[in-house]
Every structure is written in structure tokens, then in C-alpha cells.
C-alpha positions as CSV (number, residue, x, y, z in Angstrom):
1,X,0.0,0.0,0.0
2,X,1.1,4.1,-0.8
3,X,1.6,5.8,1.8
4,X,-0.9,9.3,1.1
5,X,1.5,12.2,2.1
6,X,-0.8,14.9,0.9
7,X,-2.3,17.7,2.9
8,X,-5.7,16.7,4.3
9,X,-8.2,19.2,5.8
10,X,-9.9,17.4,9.0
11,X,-10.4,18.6,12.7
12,X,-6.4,18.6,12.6
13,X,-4.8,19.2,9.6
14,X,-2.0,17.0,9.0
15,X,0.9,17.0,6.2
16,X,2.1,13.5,6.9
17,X,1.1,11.0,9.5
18,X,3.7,11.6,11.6
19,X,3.8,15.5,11.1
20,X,0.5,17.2,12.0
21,X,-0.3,21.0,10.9
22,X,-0.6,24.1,13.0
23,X,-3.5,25.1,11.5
24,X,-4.6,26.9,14.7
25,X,-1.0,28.9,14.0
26,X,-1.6,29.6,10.7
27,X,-4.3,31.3,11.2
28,X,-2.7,33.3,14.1
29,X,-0.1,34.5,11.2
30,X,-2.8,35.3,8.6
31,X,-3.9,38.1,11.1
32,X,-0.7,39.6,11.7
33,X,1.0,42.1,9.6
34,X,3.5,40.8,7.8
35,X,6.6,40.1,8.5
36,X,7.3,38.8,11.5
37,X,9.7,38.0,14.2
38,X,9.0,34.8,16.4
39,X,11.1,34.2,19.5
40,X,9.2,31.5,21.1
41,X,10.8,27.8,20.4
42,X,7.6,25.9,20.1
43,X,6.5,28.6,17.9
44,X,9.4,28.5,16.0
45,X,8.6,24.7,15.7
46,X,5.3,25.1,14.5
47,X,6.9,27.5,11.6
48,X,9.1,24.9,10.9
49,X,6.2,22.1,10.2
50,X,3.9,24.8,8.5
51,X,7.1,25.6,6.3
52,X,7.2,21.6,5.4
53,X,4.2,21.6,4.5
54,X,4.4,24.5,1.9
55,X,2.3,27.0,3.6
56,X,4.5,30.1,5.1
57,X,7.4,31.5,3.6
58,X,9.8,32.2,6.9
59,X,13.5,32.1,7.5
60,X,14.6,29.9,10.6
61,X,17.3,29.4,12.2
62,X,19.7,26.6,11.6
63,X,19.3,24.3,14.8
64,X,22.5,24.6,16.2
65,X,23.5,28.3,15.1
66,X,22.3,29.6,18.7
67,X,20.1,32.0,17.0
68,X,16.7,32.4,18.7
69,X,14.3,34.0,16.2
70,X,12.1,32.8,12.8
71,X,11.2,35.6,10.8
72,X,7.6,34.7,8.6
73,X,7.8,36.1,5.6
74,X,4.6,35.6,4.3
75,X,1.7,33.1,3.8
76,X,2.5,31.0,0.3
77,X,-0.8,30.4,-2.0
78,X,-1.2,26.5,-0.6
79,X,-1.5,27.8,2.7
80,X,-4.0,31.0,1.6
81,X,-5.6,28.3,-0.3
82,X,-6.2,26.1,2.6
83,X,-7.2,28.8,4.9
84,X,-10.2,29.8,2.3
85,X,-11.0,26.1,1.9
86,X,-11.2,25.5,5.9
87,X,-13.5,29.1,6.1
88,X,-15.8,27.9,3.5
89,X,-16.1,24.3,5.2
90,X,-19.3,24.0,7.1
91,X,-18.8,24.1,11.0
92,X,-20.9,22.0,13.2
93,X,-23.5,24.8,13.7
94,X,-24.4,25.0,9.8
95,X,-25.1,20.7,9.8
96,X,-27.4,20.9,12.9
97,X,-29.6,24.1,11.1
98,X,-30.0,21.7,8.1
């Protein structure tokens, strides 16, 4: 069996099995003015999965260059594209008014 590594919009958003999506992040960035600095190390890890998976353009830092800040560049079209496709999806609300 092929392993499916493509990006799958659910509750979670995942890139691969192992590697699941930020999207709770990404939409934190899509509200910020662009660019920006990160300083925070999980957020800097979460930068470095969303980056994986095609969606932000950001320079990071090299794991062992002692440096302590991401800069996000900017959002790429995959992950505008899959912030408009996750808007549009019907939430929980717009099933139960059906």
C-alpha cells in the first residue's frame, strides 16, 4: 500500500502521518502584519512544520547556530488556499440548522 502524504483538511490538519499541521498557527499568522519575528521555540517549531508543508514563507534558524528568532515572511498560495477552503467548510452549527 502508498503511503498518502498529501495535505488533508480534518479537525487537525496533518501534512504526513507523523507531522501534523498548526493550523490553529496559521491562522494566528494570517492576522498579523507581515513580516514577522517569532522568539518562542515551540513557535518556532510550529513554523518549521507549516514551512514543510508549503504553507508560510519564513527564514529559521539553523538548529545549532544559537540564533533564537524565525522571521515569517509571508503566507504561500497553498496555505491561503487552505485557509479559504477550511473558512468555507461548514462548521458544526451550519449541519445541525439543516
Amino acid at each position: 500500500m502508498k503511503a498518502d502524504n498529501s495535505l488533508k483538511i480534518s479537525r487537525s490538519v496533518t501534512f504526513s502521518e507523523e507531522m501534523p499541521v498548526p493550523f490553529e498557527y496559521l491562522r494566528e499568522i494570517a492576522q498579523a502584519s507581515l513580516p514577522i519575528t517569532v522568539e518562542e521555540e515551540a513557535s518556532i517549531d510550529k513554523l518549521r512544520v507549516l514551512r514543510a508543508a508549503g504553507l508560510v514563507a519564513v527564514m529559521l534558524p539553523h538548529p545549532l547556530s544559537g540564533i533564537l528568532h524565525a522571521r515569517v515572511l509571508a503566507i504561500t498560495p497553498r496555505g491561503r488556499d487552505l485557509l479559504t477552503t477550511q473558512c468555507e467548510a461548514p462548521g458544526p452549527q451550519s449541519r445541525a440548522e439543516a
